[in-house]
C-alpha positions as CSV (number, residue, x, y, z in Angstrom):
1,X,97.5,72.1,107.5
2,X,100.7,71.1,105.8
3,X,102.6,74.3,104.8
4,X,105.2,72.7,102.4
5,X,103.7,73.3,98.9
6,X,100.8,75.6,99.9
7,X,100.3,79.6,99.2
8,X,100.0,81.6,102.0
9,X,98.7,85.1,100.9
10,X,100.4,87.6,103.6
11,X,99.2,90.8,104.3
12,X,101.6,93.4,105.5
13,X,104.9,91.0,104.9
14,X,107.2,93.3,103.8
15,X,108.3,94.5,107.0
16,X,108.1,93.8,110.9
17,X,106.0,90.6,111.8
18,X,104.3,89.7,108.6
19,X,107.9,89.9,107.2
20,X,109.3,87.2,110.0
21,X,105.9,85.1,109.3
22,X,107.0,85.1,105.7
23,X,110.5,84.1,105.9
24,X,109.4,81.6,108.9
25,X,106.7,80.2,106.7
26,X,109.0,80.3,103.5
27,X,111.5,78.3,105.3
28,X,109.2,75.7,105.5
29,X,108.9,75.2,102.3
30,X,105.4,77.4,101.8
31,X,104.9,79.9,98.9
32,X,104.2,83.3,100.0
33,X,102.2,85.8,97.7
34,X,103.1,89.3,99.8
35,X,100.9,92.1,99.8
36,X,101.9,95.3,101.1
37,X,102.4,98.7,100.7
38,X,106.0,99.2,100.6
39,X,107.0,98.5,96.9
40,X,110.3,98.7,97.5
41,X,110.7,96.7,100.8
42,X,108.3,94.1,99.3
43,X,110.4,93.6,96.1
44,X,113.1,93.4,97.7
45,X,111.8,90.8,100.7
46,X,110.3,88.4,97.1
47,X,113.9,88.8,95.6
48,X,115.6,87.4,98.7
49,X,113.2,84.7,99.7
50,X,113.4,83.5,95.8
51,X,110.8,81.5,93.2
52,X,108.8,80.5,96.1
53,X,107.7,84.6,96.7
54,X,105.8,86.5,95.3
55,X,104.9,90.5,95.9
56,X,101.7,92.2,95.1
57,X,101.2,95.8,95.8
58,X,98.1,96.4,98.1
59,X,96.6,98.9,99.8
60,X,93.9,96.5,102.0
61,X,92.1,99.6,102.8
62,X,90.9,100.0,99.3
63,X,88.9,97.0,97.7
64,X,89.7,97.4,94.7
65,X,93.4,97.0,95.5
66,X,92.7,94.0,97.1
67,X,90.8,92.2,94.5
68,X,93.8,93.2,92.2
69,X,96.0,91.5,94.7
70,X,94.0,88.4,95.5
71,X,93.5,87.9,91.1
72,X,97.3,88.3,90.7
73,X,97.7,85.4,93.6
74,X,95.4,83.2,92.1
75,X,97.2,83.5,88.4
76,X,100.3,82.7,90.2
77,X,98.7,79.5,92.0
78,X,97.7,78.6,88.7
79,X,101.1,78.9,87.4
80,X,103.0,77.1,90.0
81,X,100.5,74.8,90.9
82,X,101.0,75.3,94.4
83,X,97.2,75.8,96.3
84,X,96.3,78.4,98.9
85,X,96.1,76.9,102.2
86,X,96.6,79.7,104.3
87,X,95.2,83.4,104.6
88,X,97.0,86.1,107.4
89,X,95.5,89.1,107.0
90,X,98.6,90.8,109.4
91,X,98.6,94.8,107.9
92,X,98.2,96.9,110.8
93,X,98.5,100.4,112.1
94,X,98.8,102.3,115.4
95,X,98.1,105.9,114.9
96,X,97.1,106.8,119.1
97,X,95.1,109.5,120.0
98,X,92.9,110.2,122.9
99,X,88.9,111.1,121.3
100,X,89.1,114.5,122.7
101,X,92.5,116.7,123.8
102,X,93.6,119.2,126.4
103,X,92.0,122.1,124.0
104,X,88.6,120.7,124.1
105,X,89.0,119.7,120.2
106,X,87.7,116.1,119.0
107,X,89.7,113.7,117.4
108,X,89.4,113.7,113.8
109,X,87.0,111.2,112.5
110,X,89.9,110.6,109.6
111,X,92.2,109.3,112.6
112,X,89.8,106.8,113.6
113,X,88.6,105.6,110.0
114,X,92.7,105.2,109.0
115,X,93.3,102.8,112.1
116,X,89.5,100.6,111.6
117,X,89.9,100.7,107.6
118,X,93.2,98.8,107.8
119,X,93.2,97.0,110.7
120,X,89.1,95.4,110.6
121,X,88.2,96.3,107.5
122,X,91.1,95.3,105.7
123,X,91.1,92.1,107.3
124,X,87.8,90.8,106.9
125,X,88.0,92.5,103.0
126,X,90.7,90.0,102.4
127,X,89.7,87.1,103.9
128,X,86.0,87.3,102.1
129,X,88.2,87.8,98.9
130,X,90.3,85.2,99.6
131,X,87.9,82.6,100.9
132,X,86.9,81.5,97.2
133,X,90.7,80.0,96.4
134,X,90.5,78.3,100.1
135,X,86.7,76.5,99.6
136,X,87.3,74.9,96.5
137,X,90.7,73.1,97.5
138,X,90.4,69.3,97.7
139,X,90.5,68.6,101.5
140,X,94.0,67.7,102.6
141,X,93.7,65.3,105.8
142,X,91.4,62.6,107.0
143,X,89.4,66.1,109.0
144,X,88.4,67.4,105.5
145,X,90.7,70.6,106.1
146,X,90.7,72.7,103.6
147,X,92.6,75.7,104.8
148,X,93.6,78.2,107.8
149,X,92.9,81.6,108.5
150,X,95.3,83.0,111.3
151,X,94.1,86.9,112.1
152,X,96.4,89.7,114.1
153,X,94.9,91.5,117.6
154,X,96.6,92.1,119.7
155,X,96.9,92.9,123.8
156,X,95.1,96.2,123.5
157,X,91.6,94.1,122.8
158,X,92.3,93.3,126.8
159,X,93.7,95.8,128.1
160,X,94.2,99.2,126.0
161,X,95.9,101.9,126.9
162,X,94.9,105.3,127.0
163,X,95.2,106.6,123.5
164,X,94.0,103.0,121.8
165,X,90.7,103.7,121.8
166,X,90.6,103.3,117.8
167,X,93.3,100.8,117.9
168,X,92.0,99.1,120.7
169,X,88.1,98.8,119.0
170,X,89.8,97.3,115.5
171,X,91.8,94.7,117.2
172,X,89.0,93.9,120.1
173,X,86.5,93.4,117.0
174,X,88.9,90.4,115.2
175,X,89.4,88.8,118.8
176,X,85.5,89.0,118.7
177,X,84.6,87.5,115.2
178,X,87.0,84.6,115.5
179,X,84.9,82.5,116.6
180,X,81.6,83.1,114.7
181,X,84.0,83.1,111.6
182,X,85.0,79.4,113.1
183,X,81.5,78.6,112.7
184,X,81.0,80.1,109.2
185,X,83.6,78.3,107.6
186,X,83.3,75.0,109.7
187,X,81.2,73.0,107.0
188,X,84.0,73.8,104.2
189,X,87.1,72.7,106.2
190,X,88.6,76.1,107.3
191,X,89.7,76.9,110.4
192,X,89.7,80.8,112.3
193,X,92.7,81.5,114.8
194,X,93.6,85.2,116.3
195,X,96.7,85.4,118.0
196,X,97.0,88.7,119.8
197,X,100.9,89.7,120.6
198,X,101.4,92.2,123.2
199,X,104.9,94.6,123.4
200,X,106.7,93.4,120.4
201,X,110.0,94.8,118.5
202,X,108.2,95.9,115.5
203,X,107.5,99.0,113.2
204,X,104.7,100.3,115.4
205,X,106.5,99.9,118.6
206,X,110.3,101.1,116.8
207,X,107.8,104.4,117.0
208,X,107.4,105.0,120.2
209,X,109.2,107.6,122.9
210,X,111.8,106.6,125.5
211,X,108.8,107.3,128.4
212,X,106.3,104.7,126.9
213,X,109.1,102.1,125.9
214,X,110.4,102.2,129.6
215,X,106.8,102.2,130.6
216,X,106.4,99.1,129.1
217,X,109.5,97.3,130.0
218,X,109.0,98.1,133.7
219,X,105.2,95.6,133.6
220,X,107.0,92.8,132.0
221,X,106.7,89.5,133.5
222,X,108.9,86.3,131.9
223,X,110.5,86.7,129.5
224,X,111.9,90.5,131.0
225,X,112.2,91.7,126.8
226,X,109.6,92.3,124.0
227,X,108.4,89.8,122.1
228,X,110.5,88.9,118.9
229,X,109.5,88.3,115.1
230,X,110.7,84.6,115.7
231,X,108.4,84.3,119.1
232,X,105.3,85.5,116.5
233,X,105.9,83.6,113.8
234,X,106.6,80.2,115.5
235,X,103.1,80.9,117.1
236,X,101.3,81.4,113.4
237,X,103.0,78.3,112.5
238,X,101.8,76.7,115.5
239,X,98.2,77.7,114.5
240,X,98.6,76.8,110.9
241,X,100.0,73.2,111.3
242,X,98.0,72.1,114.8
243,X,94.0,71.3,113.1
244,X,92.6,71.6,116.8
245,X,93.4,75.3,117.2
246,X,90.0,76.9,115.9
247,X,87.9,79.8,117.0
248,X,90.0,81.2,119.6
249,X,92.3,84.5,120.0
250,X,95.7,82.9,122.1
251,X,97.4,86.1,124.0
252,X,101.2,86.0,123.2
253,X,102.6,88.2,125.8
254,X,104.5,86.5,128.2
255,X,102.1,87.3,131.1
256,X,102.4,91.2,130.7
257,X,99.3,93.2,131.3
258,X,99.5,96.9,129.8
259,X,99.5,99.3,132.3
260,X,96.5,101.9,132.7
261,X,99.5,105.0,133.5
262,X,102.3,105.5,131.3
């Protein structure tokens, strides 16, 4: 897939690795319709990137904000012309918690809902809602490709640590349906590619304490630092441009395992 004149719709590109992705992406010459929370961060990320960006307030745990999203990204492809070729559903959320603490109490079913809602749900809500803009694009190579789909797990659908149960299920569940969604979308031209990044500088990890940060660091293999927004992005890209990548979840880690202990 050729990103140079195609939408990409972007979830979660306001900030961390959706934003690289975006600017990556943009760089390329790619439009990028943003959806994400953060008003303010994803006005500002459309006002720097320019005409080719676009930001749409979402909330991709609520349908109905996402159907708003994906109708105000179709007006704009009608407007510039430009046709979606790309769908990265890359919102996510961390929230750990063990299912049951040192008092004997249960984790709060909210807790677990807030982490699946956004990071499975959320996903698959936008990619059904996108899928209509990608099926009835006119096939761009000799393959009949239509468009791309390039999905966020990440190394706790491996190995999670304690405290990822939650986080670990969401992101273990979109390594899981890559390659049936492969199969769905086969006959129409789309492809299905997961990449799953492991300790990464990023919003979720900017979160964490000194004692899992150092835990961390001490099981990395080559390269001896966390992955960088440019190491993720140049991976999407990778995905999005190379038609033989379909139905599979590629581990970006740098040969790390995550520890059992922190």
């Amino acid at each position: 897939m050729h990103i140079k004149d195609r939408t990409i719709i972007l979830s979660g590109g306001a900030s961390g690795l959706g934003l690289a992705t975006a600017r990556d992406l943009h760089s390329r010459g790619g439009y990028i319709a943003i959806l994400d929370m953060n008003a303010e961060n994803g006005t500002k990320v459309a006002s720097e990137l320019g005409p080719r960006a676009k930001f749409f307030e979402t909330d991709v745990s609520s349908t109905t904000s996402i159907e708003k999203a994906v109708a105000g990204a179709a007006a704009w492809i009608k407007e510039t012309g430009k046709p979606l070729g790309v769908i990265i559903p890359a919102a996510g959320v961390g929230m750990p918690g063990k299912l049951i603490d040192r008092n004997n109490t249960p984790i709060p079913m909210a807790s677990l809902d807030f982490v699946i809602n956004i990071n499975l749900r959320g996903t698959l809500d936008l990619i059904r809602l996108s899928l209509p803009l990608l099926a009835t694009n006119t096939p761009t190579t000799p393959d009949g490709e239509r468009g791309v789909i390039v999905m966020v797990s990440s190394s706790a659908a491996y190995d999670g640590q304690p405290g990822q149960v939650a986080y670990a299920a969401s992101k273990g569940a979109v390594r899981s349906l890559t390659l049936p969604l492969a199969r769905d979308l086969a006959s129409l031209g789309i492809r299905a590619v997961t990449v799953a990044p492991s300790y990464f500088e990023s919003n979720m990890t900017a979160q964490m304490s000194d004692k899992v940060r150092k835990s961390l660091e001490r099981v990395l293999e080559f390269p001896k630092r966390p992955g960088k927004g440019e190491d993720f992005a140049a991976m999407v890209r990778h995905c999005v441009e190379n038609v033989m990548l379909n139905g599979e979840c590629i581990r970006l880690d740098g040969a790390t395992r995550m520890p059992s202990k922190l």
